[in-house]
Biotite code that builds the C-alpha atoms (Angstrom):
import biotite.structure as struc

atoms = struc.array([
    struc.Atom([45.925, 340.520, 115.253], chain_id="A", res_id=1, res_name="UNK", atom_name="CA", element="C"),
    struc.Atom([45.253, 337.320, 113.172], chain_id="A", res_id=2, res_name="UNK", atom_name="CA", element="C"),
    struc.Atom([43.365, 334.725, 115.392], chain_id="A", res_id=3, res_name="UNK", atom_name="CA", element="C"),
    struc.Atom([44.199, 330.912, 114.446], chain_id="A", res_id=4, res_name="UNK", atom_name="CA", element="C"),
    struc.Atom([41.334, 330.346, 112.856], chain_id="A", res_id=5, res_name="UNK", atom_name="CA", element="C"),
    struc.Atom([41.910, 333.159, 109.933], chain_id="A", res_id=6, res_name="UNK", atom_name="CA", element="C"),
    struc.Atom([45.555, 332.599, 109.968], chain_id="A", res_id=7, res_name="UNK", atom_name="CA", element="C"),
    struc.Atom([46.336, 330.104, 106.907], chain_id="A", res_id=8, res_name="UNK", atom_name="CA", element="C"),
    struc.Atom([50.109, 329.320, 107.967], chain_id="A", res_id=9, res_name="UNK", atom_name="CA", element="C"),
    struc.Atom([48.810, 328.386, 111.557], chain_id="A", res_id=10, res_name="UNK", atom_name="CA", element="C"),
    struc.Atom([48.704, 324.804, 110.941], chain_id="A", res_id=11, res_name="UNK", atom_name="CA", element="C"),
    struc.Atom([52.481, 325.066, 109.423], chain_id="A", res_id=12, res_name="UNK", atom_name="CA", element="C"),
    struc.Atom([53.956, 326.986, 112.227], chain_id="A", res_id=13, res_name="UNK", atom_name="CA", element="C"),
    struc.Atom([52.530, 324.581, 114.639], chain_id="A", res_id=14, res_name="UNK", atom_name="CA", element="C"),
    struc.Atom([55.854, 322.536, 114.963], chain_id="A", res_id=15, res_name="UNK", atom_name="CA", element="C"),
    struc.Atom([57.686, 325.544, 116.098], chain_id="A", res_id=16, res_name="UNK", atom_name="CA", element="C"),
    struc.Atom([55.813, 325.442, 119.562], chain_id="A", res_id=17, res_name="UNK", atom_name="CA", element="C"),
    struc.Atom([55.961, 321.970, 120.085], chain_id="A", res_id=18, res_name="UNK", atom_name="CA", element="C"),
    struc.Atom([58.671, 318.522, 120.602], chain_id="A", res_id=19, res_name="UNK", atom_name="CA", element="C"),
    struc.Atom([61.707, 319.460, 119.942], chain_id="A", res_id=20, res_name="UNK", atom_name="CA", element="C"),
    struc.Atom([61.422, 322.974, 119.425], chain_id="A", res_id=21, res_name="UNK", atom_name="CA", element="C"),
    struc.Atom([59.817, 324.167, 122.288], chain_id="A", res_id=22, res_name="UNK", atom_name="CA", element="C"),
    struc.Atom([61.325, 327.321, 124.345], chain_id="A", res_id=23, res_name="UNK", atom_name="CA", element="C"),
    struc.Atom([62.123, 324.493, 127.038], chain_id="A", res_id=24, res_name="UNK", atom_name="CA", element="C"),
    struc.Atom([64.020, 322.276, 124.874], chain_id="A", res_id=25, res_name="UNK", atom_name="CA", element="C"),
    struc.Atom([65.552, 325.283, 122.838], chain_id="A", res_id=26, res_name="UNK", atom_name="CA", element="C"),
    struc.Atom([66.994, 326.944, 126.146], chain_id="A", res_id=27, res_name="UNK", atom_name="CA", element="C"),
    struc.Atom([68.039, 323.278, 127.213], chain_id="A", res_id=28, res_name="UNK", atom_name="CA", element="C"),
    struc.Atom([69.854, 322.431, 123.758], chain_id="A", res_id=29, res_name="UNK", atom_name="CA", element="C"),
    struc.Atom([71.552, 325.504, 123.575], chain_id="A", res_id=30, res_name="UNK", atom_name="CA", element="C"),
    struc.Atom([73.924, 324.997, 126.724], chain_id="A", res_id=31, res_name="UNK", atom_name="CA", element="C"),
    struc.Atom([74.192, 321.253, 126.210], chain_id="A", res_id=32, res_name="UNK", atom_name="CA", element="C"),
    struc.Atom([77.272, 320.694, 129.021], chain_id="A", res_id=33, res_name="UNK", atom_name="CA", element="C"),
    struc.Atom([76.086, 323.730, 131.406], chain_id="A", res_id=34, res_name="UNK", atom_name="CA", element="C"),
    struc.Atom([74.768, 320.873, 133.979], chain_id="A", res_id=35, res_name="UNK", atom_name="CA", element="C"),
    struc.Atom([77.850, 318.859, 133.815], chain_id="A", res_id=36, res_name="UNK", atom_name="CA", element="C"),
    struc.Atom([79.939, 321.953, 134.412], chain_id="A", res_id=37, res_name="UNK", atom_name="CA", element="C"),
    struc.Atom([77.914, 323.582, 137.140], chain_id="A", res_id=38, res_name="UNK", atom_name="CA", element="C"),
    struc.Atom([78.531, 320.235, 139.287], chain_id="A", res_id=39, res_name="UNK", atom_name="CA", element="C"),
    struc.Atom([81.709, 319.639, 138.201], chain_id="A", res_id=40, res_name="UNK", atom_name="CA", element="C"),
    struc.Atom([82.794, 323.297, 139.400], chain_id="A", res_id=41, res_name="UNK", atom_name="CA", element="C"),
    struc.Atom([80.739, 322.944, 142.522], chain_id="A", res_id=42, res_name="UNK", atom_name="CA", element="C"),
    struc.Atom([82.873, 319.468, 143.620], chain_id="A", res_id=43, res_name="UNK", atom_name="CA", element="C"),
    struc.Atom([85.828, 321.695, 142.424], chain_id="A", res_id=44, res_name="UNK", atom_name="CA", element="C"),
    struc.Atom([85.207, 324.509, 144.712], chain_id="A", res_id=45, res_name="UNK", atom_name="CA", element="C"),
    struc.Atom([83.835, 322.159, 147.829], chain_id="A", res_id=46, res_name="UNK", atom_name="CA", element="C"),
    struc.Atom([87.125, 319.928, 147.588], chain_id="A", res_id=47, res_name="UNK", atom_name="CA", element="C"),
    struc.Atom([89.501, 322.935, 147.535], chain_id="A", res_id=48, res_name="UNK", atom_name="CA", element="C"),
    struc.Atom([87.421, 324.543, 150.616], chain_id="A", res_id=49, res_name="UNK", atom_name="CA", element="C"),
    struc.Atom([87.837, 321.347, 152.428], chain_id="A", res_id=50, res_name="UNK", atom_name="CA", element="C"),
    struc.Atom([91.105, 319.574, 151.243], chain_id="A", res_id=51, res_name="UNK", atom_name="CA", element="C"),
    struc.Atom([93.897, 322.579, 150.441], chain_id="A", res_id=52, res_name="UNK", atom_name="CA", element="C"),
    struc.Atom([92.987, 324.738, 153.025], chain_id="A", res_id=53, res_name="UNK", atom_name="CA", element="C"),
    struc.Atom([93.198, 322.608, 155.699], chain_id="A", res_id=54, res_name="UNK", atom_name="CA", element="C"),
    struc.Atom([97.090, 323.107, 155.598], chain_id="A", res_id=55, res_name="UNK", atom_name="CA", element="C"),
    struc.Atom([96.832, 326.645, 155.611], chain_id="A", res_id=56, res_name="UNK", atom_name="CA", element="C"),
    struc.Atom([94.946, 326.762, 158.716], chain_id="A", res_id=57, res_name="UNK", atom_name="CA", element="C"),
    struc.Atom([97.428, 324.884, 160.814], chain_id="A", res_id=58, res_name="UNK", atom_name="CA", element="C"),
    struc.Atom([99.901, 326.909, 159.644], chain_id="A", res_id=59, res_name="UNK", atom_name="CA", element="C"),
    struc.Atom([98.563, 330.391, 159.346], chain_id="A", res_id=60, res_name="UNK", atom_name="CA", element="C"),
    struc.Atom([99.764, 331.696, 162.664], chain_id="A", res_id=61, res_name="UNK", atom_name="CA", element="C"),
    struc.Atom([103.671, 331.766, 161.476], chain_id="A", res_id=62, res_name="UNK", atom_name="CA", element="C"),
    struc.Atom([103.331, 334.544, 159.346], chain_id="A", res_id=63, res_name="UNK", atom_name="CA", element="C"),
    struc.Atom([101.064, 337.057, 160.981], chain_id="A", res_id=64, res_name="UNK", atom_name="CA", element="C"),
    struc.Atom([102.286, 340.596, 160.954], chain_id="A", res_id=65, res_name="UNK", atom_name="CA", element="C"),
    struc.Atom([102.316, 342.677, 164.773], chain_id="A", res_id=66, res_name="UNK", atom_name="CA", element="C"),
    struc.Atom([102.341, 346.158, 164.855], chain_id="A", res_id=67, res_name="UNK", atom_name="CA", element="C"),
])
């Protein structure tokens, strides 16, 4: 392996690694509206849970089956 100090292109490649291009910032850029969604589907699922189902509740006992 090629330590840093032997390696001519180091200094060039150094950009890669850093500011913008770091494997934070990569992983971030490449789902730019995942955070957005993720809370968007989460008030979604939490307002259906507490708002449309309450109906169903009251009237769930009409249509059970006895055997």
């Amino acid at each position: 392996m090629v330590s840093a100090h032997n390696n001519p292109w180091a200094k060039r490649d150094a950009w890669r690694y850093e500011g913008q291009f770091s494997r934070l910032n990569r992983f971030r850029n490449a789902f730019p509206g995942l955070g957005i969604a993720i809370v968007a589907f989460t008030a979604y699922v939490g307002f259906e849970n507490l708002v449309l189902n309450k109906g169903k509740e009251e009237h769930g006992h009409e249509h059970e089956e006895h055997h």
